[in-house]
N, C-alpha and C positions, 0 to 999 in steps of 0.2 A: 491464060496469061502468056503473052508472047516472048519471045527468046530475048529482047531489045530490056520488056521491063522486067524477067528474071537475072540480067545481068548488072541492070542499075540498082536491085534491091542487094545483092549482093555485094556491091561494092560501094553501099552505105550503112552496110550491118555494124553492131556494136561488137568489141571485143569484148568475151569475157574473161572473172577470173577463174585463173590455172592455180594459185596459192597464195596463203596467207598466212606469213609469218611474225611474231613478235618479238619487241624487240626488248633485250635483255639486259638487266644490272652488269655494267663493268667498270672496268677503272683503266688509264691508259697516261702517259705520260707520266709527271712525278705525283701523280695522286690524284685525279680527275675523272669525278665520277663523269658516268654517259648511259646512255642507251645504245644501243647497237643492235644493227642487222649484218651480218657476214651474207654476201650472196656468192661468193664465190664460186659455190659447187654447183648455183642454182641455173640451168641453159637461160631459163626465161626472163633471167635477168641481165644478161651479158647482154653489153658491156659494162655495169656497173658491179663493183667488188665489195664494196661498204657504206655503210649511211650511219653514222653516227650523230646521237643528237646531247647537245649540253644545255639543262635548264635545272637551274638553281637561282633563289634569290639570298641563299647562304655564300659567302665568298670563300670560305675553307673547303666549299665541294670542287672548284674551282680555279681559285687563284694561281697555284704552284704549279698551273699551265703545262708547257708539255717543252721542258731545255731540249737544245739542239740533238741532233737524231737525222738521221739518212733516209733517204728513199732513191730507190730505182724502178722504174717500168712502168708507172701510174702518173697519172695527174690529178688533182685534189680539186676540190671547187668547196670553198667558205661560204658558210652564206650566215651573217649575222641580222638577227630578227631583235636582239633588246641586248647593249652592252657594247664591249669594243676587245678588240684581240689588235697585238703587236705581232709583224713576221718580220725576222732577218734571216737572211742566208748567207751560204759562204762565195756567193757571187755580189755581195753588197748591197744586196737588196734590203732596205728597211723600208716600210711604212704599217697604216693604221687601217682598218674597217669597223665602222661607228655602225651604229644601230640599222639596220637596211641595207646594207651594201655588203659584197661580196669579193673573196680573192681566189683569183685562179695563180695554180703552179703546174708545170710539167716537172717531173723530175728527173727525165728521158733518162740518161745515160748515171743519173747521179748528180744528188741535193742534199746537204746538211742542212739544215735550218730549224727555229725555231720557232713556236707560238705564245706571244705569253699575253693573260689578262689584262687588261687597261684597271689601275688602280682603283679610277676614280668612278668606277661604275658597279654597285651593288647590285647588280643582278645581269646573269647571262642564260642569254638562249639561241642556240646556234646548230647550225648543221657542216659537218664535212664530209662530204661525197666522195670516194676515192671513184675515178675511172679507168678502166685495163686501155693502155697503151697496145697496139698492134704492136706484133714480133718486128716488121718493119720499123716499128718507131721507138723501140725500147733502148736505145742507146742513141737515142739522137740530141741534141745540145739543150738542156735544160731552158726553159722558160718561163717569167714570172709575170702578172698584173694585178693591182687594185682597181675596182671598180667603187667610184664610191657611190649612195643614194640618190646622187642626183643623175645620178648615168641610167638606171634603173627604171626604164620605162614602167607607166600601169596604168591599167585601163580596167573601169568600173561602171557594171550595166546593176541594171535593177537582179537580177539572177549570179551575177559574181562579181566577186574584187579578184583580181591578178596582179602581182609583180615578175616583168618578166627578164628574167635574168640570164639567160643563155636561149639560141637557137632562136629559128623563124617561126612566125605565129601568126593567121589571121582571127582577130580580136574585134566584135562590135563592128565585124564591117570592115574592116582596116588592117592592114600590114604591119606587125607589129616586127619591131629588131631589136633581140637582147645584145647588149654590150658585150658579150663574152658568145664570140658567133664562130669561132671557127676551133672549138672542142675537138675534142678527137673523136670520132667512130661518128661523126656531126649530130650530137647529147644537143637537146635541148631541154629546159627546163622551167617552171614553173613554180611562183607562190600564190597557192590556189583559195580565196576563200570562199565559202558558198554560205547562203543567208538562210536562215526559216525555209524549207521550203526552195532553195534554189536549186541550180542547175548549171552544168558545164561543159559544152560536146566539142569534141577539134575530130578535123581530121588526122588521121597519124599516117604516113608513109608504110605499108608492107611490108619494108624488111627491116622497120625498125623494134625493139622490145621496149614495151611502157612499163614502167613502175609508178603504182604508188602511195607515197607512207602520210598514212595522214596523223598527225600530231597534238589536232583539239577538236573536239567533238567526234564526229560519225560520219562517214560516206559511204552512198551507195552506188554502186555499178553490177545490177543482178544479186550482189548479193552485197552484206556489211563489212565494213572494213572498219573497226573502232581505232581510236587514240595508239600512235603508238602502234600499230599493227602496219605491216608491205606488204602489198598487192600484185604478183606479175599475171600476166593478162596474155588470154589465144594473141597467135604472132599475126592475125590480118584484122582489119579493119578499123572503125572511128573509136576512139573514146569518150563515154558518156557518163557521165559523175551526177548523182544528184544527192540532197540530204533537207529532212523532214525537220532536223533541228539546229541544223546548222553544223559548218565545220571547218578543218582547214587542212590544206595537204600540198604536198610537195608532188609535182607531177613532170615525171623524168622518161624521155625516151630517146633511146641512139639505137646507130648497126651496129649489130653485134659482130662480134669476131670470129667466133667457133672455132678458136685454135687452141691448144693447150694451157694451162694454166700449173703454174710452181709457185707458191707463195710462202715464204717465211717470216713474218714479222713484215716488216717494214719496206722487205721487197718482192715485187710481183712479175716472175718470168714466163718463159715457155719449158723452161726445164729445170730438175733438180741441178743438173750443172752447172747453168746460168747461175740459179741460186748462191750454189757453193764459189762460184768466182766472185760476185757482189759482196758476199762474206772475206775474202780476202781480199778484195779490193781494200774494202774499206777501213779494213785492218792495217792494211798495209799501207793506208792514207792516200789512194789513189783512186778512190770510189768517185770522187765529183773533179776530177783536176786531169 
């Protein structure tokens, strides 16, 4: 084998995976059960900090949403799959995300805001992604967008369904552009489904880190990944998903930061001090203004 096709097999190799974590009973806002993965401490996952997921078709697991509450240093990405959520902030921002569609926020320097359930929908199933803002970008002027369903590109081959919601993607041949394109740490993202028997390969960038949490059924990549379980993956090469009975997953990758990490609650910095200033900040009603 010559030196020419030892470097093209290597730079077509699969990642594998490096861990597999699941995710846990909690509760979060004024009474709202979830699932949750904290990756904070996790390298292989930077730049993402959490994935929380809400599915219930009881509305008391639910309903009493999550009243206004602060953030610094992150930006959030919704993705609503069945149901609808209300956002305001204290930059005036109101609107809705219905069943398929997605809200991004930054909350750079500081964001009150709220999320609350859509009445008139008995059942919710949703995800919020928080992502670490760079030390550079952690105090910069807050940002919000709705993206509704129909902004949400997808593309369906006999081997997968996609909805694709953040970042560049070539899909069936084609240049795919999610609506939410210029992320931080450049996250893109995926709603991945794979049929009996299908299949899913992208290229991924080298210096970016893949996650990924699959939610209904089974996926494979070298090894199983069940319901409910996060996946982070070796830092070089393609991503290859496949599943015997079918399944579905959210498939996330950005550059990572590799810089310190402070978190308390609701704020994500580079330092215990940063921390403790956001705390007075916002005490002292100066956190977003």
């Amino acid at each position: 084998m010559n030196a020419n096709t030892d470097y093209m097999e290597a730079n077509i190799m699969n990642r594998s995976i490096r861990s597999i974590s699941s995710a846990h009973d909690s509760m979060d806002g004024a009474g709202v059960k979830i699932k949750r993965i904290a990756t904070t401490q996790n390298k292989l996952a930077d730049p993402f900090l959490l994935l929380d997921e809400i599915r219930s078709d009881d509305p008391d697991d639910y309903i009493a949403g999550f009243p206004p509450h602060p953030h610094r240093g992150i930006e959030t990405l919704t993705y609503i799959r069945q149901g609808g959520i209300q956002h305001e902030d204290h930059m005036g921002n109101k609107g809705e995300v219905l069943s398929g569609g997605a809200q991004w926020m930054s909350a750079g320097r500081g964001v009150i805001h709220g999320e609350m359930p859509l009445k008139e929908n008995d059942r919710m199933h949703g995800f919020q992604l928080w992502i670490n803002l760079s030390a550079a970008n952690k105090m910069k002027q807050p940002d919000y967008r709705d993206v509704p369903t129909a902004e949400i590109p997808k593309v369906s081959t006999d081997e997968f369904h996609v909805s694709v919601i953040a970042g560049d993607w070539h899909l069936d041949g084609k240049d795919v552009h999610g609506p939410l394109n210029a992320l931080e740490a450049e996250v893109a993202y995926l709603d991945v489904e794979l049929p009996e028997n299908g299949s899913f390969s992208h290229t991924i960038p080298d210096d970016h880190q893949v996650v990924v949490y699959v939610y209904d059924g089974e996926i494979e990549s070298g090894h199983l990944i069940k319901s409910q379980q996060m996946a982070t993956f070796s830092e070089k090469g393609n991503i290859h998903l496949t599943s015997g009975t079918g399944g579905k997953a959210l498939l996330l990758h950005g550059r990572p930061h590799r810089e310190p990490i402070a978190n308390y609650g609701p704020f994500v910095m580079n330092t215990m001090e940063e921390i403790e200033q956001a705390i007075q900040d916002y005490q002292n009603g100066t956190l977003a203004y």
